[in-house]
C-alpha positions in Angstrom: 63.4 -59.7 -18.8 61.7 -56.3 -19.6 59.9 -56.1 -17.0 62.4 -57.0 -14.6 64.5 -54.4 -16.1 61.4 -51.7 -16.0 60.9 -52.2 -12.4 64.4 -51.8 -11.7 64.7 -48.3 -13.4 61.1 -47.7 -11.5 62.6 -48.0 -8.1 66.1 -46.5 -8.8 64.6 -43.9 -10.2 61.5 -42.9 -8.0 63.6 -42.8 -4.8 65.9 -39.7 -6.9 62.6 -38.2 -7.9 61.8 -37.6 -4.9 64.6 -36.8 -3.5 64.7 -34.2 -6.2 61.2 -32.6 -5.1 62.3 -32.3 -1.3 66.0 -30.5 -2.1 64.0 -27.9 -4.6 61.3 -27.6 -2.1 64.1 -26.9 0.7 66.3 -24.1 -1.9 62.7 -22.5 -2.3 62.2 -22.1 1.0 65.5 -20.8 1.7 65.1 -18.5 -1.4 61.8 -17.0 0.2 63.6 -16.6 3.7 66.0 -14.5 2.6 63.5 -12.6 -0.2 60.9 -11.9 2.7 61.2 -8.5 3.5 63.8 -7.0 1.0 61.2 -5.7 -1.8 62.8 -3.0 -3.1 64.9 -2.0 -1.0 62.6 -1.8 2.2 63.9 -2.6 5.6 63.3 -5.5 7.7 62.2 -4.0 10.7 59.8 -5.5 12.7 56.1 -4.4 12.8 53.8 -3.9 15.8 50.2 -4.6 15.3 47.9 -3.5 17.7 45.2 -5.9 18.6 42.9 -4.0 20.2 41.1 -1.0 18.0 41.5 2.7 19.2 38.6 3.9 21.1 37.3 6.3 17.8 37.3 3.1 15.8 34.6 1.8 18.6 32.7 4.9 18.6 31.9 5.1 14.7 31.4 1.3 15.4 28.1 2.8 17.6 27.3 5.5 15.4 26.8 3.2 12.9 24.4 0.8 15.3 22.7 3.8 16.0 22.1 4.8 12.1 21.2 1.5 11.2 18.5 1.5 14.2 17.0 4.7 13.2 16.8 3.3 9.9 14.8 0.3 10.1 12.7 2.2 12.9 11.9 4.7 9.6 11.7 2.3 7.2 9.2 -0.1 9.2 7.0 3.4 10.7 6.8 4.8 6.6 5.5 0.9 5.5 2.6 2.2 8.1 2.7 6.0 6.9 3.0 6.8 10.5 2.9 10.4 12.0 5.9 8.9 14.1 8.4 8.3 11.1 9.7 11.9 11.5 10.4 11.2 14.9 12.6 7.9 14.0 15.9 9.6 15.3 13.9 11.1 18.5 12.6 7.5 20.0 16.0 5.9 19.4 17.8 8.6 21.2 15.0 8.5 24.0 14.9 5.1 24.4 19.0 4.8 24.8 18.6 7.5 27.2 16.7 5.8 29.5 17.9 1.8 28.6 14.7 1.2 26.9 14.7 -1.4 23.7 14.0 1.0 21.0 11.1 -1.2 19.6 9.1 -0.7 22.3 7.9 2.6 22.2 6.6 2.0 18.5 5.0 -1.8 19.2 3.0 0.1 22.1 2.0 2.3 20.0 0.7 -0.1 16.8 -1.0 -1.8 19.8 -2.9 1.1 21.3 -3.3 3.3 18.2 -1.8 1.8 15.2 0.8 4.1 15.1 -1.4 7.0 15.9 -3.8 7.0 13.0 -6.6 6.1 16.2 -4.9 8.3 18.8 -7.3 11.1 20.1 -7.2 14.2 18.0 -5.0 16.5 19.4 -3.6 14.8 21.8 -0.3 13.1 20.8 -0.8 10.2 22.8 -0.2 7.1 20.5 0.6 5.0 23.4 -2.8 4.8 25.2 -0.9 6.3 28.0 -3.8 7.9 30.8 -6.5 6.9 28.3 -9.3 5.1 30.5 -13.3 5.8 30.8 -13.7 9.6 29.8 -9.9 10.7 30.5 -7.8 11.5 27.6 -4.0 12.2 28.6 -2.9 14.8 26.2 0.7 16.0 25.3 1.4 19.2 23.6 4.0 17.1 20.8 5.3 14.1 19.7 8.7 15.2 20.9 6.8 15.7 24.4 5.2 12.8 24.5 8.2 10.7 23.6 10.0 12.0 26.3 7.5 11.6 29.2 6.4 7.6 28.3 9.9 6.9 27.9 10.8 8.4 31.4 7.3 6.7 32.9 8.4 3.2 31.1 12.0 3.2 32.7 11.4 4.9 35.9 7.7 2.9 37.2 8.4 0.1 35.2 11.9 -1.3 34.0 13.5 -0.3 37.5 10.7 -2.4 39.2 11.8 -5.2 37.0 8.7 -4.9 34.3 11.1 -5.4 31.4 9.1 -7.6 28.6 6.2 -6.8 27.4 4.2 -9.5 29.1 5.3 -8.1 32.9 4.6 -4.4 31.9 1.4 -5.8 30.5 0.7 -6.3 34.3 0.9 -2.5 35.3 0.4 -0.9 31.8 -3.1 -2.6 31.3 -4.1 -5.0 33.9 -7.5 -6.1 32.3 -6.3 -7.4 29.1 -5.6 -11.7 29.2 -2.4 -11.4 27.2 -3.0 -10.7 23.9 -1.3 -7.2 24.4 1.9 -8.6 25.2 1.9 -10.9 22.1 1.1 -8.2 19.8 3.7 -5.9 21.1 6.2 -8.4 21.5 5.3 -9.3 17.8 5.6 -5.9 16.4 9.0 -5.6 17.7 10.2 -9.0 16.4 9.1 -7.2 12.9 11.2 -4.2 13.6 13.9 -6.5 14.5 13.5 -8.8 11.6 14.1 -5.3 9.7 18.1 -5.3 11.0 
């Protein structure tokens, strides 16, 4: 007899329960509609959001790329004490001037003169660039130097399609069996690795 009169109060009184739980859910949600909006005092007028960020928002966006470039380029030429670390800013802006990846001025130039420490004296040629049998090419800077291997890489080899290391390999020093391309291509997976 107990139980039959437990499990009558258990489904008489589950069923209100529940009922209960929806109708206070239903007033809160009410409640919040007409809250919504009406903090202190503040209007209800609708709000525009703009999807799409204002054009300086994309700029500072690229600024920052850029910083973050020069950076790493600093950061990975100072682990090597490189003459070339004060020129950081130089070679990214260089190599964005003439759509060049900005690793690969420094990979050429761990590959041909670790980073200039076996460059020719006086000659600011880290790059190996005109080096062959007794001719030396020589550049009067860094800054000078920069410039005209940049221009050469873009200009004789990118627009001929000698993008990756391993096609301008090809042009830049036709005797070597590969192992130039691999190292450069190395050295600026370190630089990248950096970001």
């Amino acid at each position: 007899m107990r139980r039959l009169f437990l499990l009558g109060v258990y489904f008489t009184m589950t069923p209100l329960f529940i009922f209960s739980l929806i109708f206070y859910q239903l007033f809160l949600l009410h409640q919040h509609s007409n809250v919504s909006g009406k903090v202190l005092g503040a209007s209800t007028q609708k709000v525009d959001y703009q999807a799409i960020p204002e054009r300086s928002s994309t700029t500072e966006i690229m600024f920052t790329a850029s910083e973050a470039r020069v950076d790493v380029l600093k950061q990975f030429l100072a682990r090597y004490e490189s003459p070339l670390q004060d020129y950081s800013e130089y070679i990214v802006e260089v190599s964005d001037k003439y759509n060049l990846d900005y690793r690969l001025l420094p990979a050429i130039a761990m590959q041909e003169s670790t980073l200039c420490k076996k460059a020719p004296a006086g000659s600011y040629n880290c790059w190996g660039f005109g080096i062959y049998g007794g001719k030396v090419t020589r550049f009067e800077s860094f800054d000078q130097a920069i410039e005209a291997i940049a221009r050469t890489l873009s200009q004789n080899y990118h627009a001929q399609g000698l993008i990756e290391p391993v096609d301008i390999m090809s042009r830049y020093t036709p005797s070597n069996t590969g192992e130039w391309a691999e190292n450069v291509s190395y050295v600026m997976d370190r630089i990248s690795a950096s970001l």
